[in-house]
C-alpha positions in Angstrom: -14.3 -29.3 41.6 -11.7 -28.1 43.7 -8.1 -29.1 44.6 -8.9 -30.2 47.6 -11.7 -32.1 47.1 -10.1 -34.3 44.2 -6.8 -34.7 46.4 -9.4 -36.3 49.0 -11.2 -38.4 46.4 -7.6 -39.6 45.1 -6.6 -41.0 48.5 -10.0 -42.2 49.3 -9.3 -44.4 46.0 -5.8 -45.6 47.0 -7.0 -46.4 50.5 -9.8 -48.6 49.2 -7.4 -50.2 46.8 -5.1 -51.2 49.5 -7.4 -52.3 51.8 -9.3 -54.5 49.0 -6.2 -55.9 47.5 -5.4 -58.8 49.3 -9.0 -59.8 49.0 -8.6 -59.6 44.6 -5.4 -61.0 44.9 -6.8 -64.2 46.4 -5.0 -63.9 50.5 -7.3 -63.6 53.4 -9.3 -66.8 53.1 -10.8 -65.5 49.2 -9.5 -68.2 46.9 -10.3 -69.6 43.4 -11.9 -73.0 45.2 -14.3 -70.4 47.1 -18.1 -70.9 45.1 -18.4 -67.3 45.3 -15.6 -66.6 42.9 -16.3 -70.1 40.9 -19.5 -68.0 40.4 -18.3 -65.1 39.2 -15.9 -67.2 36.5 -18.9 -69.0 35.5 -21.1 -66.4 34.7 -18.3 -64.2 33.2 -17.4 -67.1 30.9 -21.0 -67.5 30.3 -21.4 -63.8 28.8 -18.4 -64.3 26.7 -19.9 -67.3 24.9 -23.0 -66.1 24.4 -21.4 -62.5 23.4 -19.4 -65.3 20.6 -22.6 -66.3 19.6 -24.2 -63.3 19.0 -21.5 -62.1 17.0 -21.2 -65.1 15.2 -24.8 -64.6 14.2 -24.4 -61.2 13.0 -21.7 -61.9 10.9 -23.1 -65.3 9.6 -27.0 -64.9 9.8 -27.1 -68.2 12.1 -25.7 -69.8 15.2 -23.3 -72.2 14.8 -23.7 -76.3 14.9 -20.6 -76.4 16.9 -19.3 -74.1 19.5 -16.1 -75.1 18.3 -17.0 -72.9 14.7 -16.7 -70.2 17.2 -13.3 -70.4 17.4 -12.4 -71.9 13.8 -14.1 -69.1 11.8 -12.2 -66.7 14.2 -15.2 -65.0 16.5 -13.6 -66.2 19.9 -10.3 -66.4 20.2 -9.7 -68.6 22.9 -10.7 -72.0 23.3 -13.9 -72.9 24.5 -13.6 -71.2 28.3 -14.5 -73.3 31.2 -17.7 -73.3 33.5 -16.3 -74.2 36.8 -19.9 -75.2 38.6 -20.6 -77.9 39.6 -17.3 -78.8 38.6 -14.6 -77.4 36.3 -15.0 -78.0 32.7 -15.3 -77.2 29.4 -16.9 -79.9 27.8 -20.2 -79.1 25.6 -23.1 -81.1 25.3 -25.6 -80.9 22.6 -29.6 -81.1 21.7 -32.3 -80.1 20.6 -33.8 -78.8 23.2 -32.7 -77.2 26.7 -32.9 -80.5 28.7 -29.5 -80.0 30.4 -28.0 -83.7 31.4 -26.6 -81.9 34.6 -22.5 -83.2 34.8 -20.8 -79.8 34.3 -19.6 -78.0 31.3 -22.2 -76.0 29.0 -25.5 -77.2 27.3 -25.9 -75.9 23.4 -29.0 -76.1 21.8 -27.8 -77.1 18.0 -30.9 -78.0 16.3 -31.8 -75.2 14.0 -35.2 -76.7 14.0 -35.8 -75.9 17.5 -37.1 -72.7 18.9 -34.2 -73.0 21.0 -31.7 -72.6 18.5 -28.8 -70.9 19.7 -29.1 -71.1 23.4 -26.4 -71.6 25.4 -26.8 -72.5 29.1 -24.3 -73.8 32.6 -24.9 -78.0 32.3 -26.2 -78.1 36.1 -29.1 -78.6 37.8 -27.6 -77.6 41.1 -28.3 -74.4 42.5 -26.5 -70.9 42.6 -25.0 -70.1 45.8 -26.0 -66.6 45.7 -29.6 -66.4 44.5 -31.0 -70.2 45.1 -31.7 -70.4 40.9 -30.3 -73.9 38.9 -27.7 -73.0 37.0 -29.4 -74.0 34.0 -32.1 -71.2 34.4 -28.9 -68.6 33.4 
């Protein structure tokens, strides 16, 4: 590649960080109240659960009872992280099957009996602002 072209590929970068900034950093109406970023915390959060669970399952042979093993026998190292739809928590709800009660927080199916076993889902009924989907159907 040549000089030139990488010195134009470098600036092209800098000027799309600049002009993207203030939109990352939360100015120009993009806040952490705005669904669309509540979203993206949810699902992120989400994927880092279930990511704890896997690993806790390859390094134990079986999903936990309790999310809160997670963090116990060391496999996540944070508390148990928030879902922020349909409102912020980080409360955890339990069965034995996914029949998600709907108030927020995560639904964990504990019941090694279950075919379900393992599955960890967003405790809401309500739908995703992007796609339509309930949240539970993550």
């Amino acid at each position: 590649m040549s000089r030139s072209k990488v010195i134009v590929a470098i600036v092209g970068f800098l000027i799309l960080g600049i002009v993207s900034w203030p939109y990352l950093a939360g100015s120009r109406g993009v806040s952490r109240e705005s669904p669309k970023v509540r979203r993206l915390v949810t699902m992120g959060n989400l994927n880092t659960l279930r990511s704890a669970l896997d690993a806790y399952k390859g390094k134990f042979g079986t999903f936990p009872k309790d999310l809160a093993e997670l963090q116990a026998k060391g496999v996540l190292t944070e508390s148990v992280l928030a879902a922020e739809l349909p409102v912020v928590s980080s409360k955890v709800f339990y069965g034995a099957s996914l029949e998600v009660e709907g108030s927020g927080g995560w639904f964990y199916v504990n019941d090694p009996r279950s075919n379900d076993f393992g599955k960890l889902v967003v405790n809401s009924g309500e739908k995703d602002v992007v796609n339509g989907r309930p949240w539970s159907s993550f």
